[in-house]
C-alpha positions in Angstrom: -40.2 15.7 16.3 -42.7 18.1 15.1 -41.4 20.4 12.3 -43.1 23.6 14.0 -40.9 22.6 17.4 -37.8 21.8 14.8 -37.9 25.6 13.3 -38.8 26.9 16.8 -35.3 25.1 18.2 -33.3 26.2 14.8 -34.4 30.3 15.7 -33.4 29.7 19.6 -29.9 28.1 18.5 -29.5 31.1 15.3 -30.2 33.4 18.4 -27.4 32.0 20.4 -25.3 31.8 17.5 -26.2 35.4 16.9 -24.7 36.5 20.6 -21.8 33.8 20.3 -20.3 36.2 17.7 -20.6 39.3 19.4 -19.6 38.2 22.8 -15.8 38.3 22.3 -16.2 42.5 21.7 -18.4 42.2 24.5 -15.9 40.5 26.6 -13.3 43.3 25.6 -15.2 46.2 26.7 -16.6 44.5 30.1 -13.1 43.9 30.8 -11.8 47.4 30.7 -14.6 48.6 32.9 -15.2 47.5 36.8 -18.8 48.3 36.6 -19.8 46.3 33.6 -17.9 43.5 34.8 -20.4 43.5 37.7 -23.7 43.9 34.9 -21.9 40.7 32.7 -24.1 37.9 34.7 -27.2 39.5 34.0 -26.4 40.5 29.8 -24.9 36.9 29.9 -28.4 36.0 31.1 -30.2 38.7 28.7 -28.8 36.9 25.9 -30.1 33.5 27.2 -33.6 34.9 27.7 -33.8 36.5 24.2 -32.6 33.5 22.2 -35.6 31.5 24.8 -37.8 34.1 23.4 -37.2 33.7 20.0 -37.9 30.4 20.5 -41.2 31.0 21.6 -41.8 33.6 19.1 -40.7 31.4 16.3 -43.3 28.4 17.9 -46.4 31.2 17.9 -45.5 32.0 14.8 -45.9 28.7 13.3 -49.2 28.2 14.8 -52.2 28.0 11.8 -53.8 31.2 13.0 -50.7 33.1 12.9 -49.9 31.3 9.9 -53.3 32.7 8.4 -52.6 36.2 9.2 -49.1 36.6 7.5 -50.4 34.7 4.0 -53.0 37.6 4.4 -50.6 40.1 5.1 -48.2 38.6 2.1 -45.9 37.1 4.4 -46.6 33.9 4.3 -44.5 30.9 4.2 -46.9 28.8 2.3 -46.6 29.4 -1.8 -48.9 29.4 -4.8 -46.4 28.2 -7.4 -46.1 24.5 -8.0 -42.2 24.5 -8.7 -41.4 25.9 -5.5 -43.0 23.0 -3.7 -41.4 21.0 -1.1 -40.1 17.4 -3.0 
């Protein structure tokens, strides 16, 4: 598999991750209340849509061009200094 499509996979499943831990609290307060009981489908699918986005986010962001503009910016992922090379 393509490492660009690894790290864009990896940010999807951190998102998840990321909603997995807050979804018990979430859980507690939709179950005191009638009328977020009847919103939980759609933040259940929110959270879905928003780790799918950081997917795609995360994939764009990997792409050469984008690539360029963050080691111009300073944010690159790509260093100068020979001991922090990949072995």
């Amino acid at each position: 598999m393509n490492p660009k499509n690894k790290r864009s996979i990896r940010t999807a499943l951190q998102t998840l991750a990321a909603v997995a831990a807050v979804l018990p609290a979430l859980a507690a307060v939709v179950a005191d209340s009638d009328a977020l009981a009847a919103a939980a489908p759609w933040a259940v699918a929110a959270a879905v849509t928003a780790a799918g986005v950081a997917g795609v986010v995360a994939r764009v962001m990997a792409s050469p061009a984008f690539e360029a503009i963050l080691d111009r910016l300073g944010l690159g992922l790509t260093d100068d200094t020979p001991g922090d090379a990949p072995q």
